[in-house]
C-alpha positions as CSV (number, residue, x, y, z in Angstrom):
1,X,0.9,-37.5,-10.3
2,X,1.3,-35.0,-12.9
3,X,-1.5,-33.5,-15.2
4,X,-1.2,-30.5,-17.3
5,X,-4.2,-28.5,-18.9
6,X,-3.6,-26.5,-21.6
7,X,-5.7,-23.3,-22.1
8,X,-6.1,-21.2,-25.1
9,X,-7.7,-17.8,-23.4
10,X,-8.3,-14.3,-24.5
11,X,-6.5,-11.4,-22.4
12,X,-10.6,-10.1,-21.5
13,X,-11.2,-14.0,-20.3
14,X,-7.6,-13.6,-18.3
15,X,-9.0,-10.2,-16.4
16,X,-12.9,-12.0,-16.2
17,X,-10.8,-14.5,-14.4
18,X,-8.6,-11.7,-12.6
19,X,-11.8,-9.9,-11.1
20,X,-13.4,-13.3,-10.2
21,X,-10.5,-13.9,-7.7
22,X,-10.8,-10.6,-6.9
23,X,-13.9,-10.9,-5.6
24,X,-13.2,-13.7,-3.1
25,X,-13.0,-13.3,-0.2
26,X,-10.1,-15.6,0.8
27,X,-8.7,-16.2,-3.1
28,X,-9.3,-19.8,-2.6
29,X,-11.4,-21.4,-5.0
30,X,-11.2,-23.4,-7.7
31,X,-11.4,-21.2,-11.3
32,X,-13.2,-23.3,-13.8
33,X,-11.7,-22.9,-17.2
34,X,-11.9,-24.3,-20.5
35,X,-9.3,-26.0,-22.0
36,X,-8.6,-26.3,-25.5
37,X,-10.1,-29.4,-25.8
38,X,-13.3,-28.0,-24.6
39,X,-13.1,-29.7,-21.3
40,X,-13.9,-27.6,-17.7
41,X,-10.4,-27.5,-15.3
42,X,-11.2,-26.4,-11.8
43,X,-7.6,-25.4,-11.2
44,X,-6.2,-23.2,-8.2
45,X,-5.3,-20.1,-10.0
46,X,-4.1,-16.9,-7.7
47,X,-4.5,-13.7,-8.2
48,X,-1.0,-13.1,-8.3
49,X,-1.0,-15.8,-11.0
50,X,-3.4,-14.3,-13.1
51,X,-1.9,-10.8,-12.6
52,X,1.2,-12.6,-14.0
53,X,-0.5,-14.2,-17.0
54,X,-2.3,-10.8,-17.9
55,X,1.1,-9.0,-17.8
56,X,2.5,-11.4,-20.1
57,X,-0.2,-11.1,-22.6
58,X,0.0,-7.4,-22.8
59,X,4.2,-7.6,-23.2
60,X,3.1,-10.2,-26.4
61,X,0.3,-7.9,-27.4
62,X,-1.4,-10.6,-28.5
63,X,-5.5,-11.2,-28.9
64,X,-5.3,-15.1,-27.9
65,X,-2.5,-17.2,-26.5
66,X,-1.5,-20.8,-25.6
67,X,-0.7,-21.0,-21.8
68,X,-0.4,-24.4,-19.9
69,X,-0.7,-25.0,-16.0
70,X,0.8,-28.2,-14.9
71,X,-0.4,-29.8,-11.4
72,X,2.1,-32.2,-9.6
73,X,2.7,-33.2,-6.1
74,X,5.1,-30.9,-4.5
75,X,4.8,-33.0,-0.9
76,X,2.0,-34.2,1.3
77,X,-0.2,-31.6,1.3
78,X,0.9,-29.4,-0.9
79,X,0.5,-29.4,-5.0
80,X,2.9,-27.9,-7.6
81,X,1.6,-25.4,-9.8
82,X,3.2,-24.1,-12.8
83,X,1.8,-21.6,-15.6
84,X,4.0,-21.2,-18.4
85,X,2.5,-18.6,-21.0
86,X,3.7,-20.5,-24.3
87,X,4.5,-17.8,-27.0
88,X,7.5,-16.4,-24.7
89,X,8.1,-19.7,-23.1
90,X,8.0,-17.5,-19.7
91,X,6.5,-19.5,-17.0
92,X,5.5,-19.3,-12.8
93,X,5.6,-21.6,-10.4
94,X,4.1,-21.7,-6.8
95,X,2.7,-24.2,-4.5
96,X,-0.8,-24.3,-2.7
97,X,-2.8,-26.8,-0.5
98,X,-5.7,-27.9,-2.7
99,X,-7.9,-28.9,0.5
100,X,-7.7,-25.1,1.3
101,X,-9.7,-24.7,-2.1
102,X,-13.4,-24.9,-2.7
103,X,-15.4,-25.3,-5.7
104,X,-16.3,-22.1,-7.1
């Protein structure tokens, strides 16, 4: 099962996001973020991930950009997760075990 959300965030919503993770205590809960449909995501976004996504913003310099995280089973207990930040067609991929995350 694949489903992608796509996200149209700010660089201040990225770092709101950032210092949310931050401030967990194991970086394992589920970020809810709006998507560009206006829908919530919970999705399992790291704080390595967001630091990657902020860094990418600020090589752009731009004020708002298109990113899109795709969620796909990677195997049996772990799910796929790739961010690709659209203007530069740049992307990151990494793998984590959803039932390690809790609702935020």
């Amino acid at each position: 099962m694949e489903q992608t959300y796509r996200l149209n965030l700010t660089p201040l919503q990225v770092e709101v996001l950032l210092d949310t993770t931050r401030g967990f205590v194991d970086n394992k809960k589920l970020l809810h973020v709006p998507t560009a449909n206006g829908e919530l995501a919970g999705l399992p976004l790291t704080e390595a991930a967001l630091s990657w996504l902020l860094d990418r913003y600020r090589e752009a310099n731009e004020e708002k950009g298109e990113v899109l995280v795709t969620l796909c089973s990677a195997d049996v207990k772990n799910t796929a997760v790739t961010i690709t930040y659209s203007s530069q067609q740049k992307t990151l991929a990494y793998d984590v075990n959803l039932a390690e995350f809790d609702e935020q």
